[in-house]
N, C-alpha and C positions, 0 to 999 in steps of 0.2 A: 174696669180694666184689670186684667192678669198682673200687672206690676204692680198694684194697690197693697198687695197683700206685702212684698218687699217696701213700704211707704218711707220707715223707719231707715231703715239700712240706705235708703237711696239717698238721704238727707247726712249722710255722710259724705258724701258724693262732692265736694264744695265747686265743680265748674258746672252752672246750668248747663252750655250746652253739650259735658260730657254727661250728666244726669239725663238730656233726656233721651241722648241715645242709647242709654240706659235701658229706659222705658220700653225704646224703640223695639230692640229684641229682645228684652224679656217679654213683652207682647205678643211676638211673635214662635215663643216657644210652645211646643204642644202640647194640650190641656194636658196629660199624664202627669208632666213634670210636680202638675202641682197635688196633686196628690197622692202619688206614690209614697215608700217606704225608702230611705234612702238606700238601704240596703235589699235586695230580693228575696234573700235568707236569711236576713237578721244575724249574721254572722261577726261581719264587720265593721258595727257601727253600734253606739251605745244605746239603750232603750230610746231615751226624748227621739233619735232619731227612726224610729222604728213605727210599724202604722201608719194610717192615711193622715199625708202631709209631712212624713219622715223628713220626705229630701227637701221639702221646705226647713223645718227645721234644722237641719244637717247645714243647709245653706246659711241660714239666718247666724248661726252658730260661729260657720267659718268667716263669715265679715264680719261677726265682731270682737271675734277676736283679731284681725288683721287691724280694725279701727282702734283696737283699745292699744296693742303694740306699736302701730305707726303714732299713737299720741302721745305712749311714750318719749321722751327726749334722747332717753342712752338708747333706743331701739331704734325709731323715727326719723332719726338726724339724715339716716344717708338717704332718705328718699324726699322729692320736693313736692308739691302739693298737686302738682298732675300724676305724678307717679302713684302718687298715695289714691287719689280720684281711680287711676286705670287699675290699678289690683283690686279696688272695692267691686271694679264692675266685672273683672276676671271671676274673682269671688264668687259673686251673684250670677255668675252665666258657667261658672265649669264642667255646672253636672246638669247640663241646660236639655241636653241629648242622653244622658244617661244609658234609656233603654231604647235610642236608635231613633232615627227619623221619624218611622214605623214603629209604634209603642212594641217590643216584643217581649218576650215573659219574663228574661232575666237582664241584669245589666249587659251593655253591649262592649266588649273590650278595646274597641276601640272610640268610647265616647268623646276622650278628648281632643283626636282629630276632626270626628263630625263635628264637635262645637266648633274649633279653630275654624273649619271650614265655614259654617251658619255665617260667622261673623262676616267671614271674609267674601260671603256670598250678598251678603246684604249690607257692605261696606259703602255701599254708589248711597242708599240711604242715610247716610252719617254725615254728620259734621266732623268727626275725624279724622285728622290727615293718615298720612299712608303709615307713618313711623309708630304713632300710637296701637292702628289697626293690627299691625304685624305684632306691637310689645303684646298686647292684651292676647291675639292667637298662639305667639308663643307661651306664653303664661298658661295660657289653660291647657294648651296641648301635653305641657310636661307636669302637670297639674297632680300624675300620680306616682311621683319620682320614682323611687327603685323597684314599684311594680310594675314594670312597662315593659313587659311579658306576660305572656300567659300559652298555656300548654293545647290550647282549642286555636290559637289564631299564628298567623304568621307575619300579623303584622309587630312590633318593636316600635316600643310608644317615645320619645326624645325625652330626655335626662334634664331635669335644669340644670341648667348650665351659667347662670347670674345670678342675680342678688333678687332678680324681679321673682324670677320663676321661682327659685330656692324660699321666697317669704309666706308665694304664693301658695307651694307645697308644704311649705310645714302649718299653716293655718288649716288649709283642707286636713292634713294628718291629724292635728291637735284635734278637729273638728272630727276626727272617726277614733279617737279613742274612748274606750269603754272607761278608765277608770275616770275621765273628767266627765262629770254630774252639771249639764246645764236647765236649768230650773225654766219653764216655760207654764206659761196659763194663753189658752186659745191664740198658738202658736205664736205667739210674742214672750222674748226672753224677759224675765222677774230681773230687774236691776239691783 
């Protein structure tokens, strides 16, 4: 199964049956995902994430650091343990569409409304209620805070605007900075 390869990162996950809807669409995301570069130019995203399985790594990257902050206590406190379950799976599914339904050559700018949408297309599939579905679409849709613009499209991507989205965004950012060095051997991060 495609979600074998996240095995680790899902087991943060602590409600089975938010884990396996989990599974559910990461399964159902297009072979590409998994092994593309996270970046199409290698521009803005640090080497580990660069090369075939980047955006796995890039990914792998951004939930753990969301897990290792939310277990935090001074970080952790204001979210409750479904909260902390739906941003892992936000996480794991933000850059799910990346380069478009239809794999095409470079990132698509407006990926995080096609993920928001996957979700919410394949929501009748979930054991998730409606309140959840919409936290985790909104979570990923503003997933790329203050660049939600771009000079080629006319679409204007949504600002976080909460605590969810805001935690959600600074994990994925932390997750594409070049000066943080995450150490990995056959794409599983070195503890």
């Amino acid at each position: 199964m495609k979600s074998d390869v996240f095995k680790k990162e899902l087991c943060y996950i602590k409600d089975e049956k938010i884990r396996m809807d989990a599974i559910k669409l990461i399964n159902l995301l297009p072979d590409y995902f998994f092994v593309i570069p996270a970046s199409s130019t290698g521009k803005y995203h640090p080497k580990y994430a660069s090369g075939k399985c980047g955006l796995i790594r890039h990914t792998k990257a951004a939930v753990k650091l969301a897990y290792e902050l939310l277990e935090n206590n001074t970080i952790g406190f204001s979210f409750n343990n479904r909260d902390k379950d739906l941003i892992i799976v936000s996480l794991l599914l933000h850059d799910g569409l990346k380069e478009g339904l239809i794999k095409s050559e470079y990132t698509v700018f407006e990926h995080p409304l096609l993920m928001a949408d996957f979700v919410k297309d394949n929501a009748s599939e979930l054991s998730l209620n409606d309140k959840d579905t919409e936290l985790i679409m909104m979570m990923i849709s503003s997933h790329m805070g203050e660049w939600n613009t771009n000079k080629y499209s006319k679409t204007e991507l949504p600002l976080p605007q909460n605590k969810y989205q805001r935690f959600v965004h600074m994990c994925d950012y932390l997750a594409s900075r070049k000066f943080i060095n995450i150490e990995f051997i056959n794409n599983e991060i070195i503890d």
